[in-house]
N, C-alpha and C positions, 0 to 999 in steps of 0.2 A: 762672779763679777766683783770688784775689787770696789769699794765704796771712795765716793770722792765728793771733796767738798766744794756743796756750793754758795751760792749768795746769799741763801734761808737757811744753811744747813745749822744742827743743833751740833756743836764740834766739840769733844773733849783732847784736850792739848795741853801741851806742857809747854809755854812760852817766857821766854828771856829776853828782855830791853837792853842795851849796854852802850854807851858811846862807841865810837872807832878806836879810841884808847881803852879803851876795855874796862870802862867803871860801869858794873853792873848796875841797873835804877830799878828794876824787879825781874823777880826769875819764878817760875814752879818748879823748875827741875828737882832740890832739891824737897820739897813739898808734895801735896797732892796737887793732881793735873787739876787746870779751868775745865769747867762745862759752861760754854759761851753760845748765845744763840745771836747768829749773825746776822746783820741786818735792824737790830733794834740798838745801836749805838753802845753795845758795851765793849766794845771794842771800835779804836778809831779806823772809820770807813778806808783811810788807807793801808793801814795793816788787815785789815780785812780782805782788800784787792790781793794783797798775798798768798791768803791762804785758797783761794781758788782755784780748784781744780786737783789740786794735790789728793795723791790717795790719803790712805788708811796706812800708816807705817815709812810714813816720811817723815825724814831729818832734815833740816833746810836751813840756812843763812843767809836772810836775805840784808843786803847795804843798804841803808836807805839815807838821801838826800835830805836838808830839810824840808824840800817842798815837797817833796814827798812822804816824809815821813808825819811831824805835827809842825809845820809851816813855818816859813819865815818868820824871826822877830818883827812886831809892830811897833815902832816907838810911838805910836799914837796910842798904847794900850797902856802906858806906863803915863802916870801922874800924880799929882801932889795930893794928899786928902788932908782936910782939915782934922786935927785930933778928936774935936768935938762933934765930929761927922762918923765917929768911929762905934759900934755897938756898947752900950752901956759896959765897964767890967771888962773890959777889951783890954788890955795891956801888950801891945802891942810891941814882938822882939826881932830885933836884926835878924835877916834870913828866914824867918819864918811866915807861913801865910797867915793873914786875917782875911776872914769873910764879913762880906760887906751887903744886906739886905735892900734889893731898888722898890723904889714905891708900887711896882705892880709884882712884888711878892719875892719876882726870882734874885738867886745870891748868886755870887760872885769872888769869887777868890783871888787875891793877891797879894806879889809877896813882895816883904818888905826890904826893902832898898837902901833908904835912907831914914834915920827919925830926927827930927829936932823939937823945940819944946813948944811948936804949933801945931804942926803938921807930919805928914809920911807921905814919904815918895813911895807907891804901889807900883809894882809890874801885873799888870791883868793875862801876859800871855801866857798861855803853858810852859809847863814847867820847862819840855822839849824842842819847843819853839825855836828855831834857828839853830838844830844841833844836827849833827849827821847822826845816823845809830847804824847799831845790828839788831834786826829781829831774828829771833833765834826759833823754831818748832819744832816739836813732833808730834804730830797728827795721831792719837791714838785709840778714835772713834769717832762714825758721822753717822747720826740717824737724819 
């Protein structure tokens, strides 16, 4: 019987992100494969809905929408932060993310947009937010 993946399965795979224009954002292929265990968020629960069902020795491309892939852009996720709001030693550079610490502990990541000598405009959505992709597999074990 030919093993296949399910919702808990423990999956080793070799996975590829890329736009529809084909700019790679990560790949295994040419590395060693993921060993992912599905169902506890390391992987986002819709690329997850993917790999279901799929044997042991599948190659697959799937398109993915942004709502279905990591979600519409929010322009409510995108705002201005005071400089002095920013973590101590923070220097903060165009295009790159800062993490930002909330009062009950959890961080938050956002990248930078715009700077001027008060403030940064932060984007809080994922990086993939509002983008179509290809997820790319090959399924190469499922206990």
């Amino acid at each position: 019987m030919t093993e296949r993946v399910t919702s808990d399965s423990l999956v080793t795979l070799h996975y590829r992100i890329a736009s529809l224009d084909n700019i790679e954002m990560v790949s295994t292929f040419a590395a060693t494969p993921a060993t992912l265990q599905l169902g506890n968020g390391e992987l986002a629960a819709t690329l997850e809905a993917c790999l279901d069902g799929l044997e042991v020795g599948t190659h697959k491309t799937f398109s993915l929408l942004p709502e279905q892939a990591f979600g519409v852009h929010n322009p409510q996720m995108v705002g201005r932060v005071p400089r002095d709001a920013l973590p101590p030693k923070v220097e903060p550079k165009l295009y790159e993310p800062v993490t930002l610490t909330a009062a009950d502990g959890s961080s938050y990541s956002g990248l930078v947009l715009e700077l001027d000598d008060d403030s940064v405009l932060l984007d809080f959505n994922h990086p993939l937010a509002g983008k179509s992709i290809q997820f790319e597999v090959r399924i190469i074990g499922v206990i």
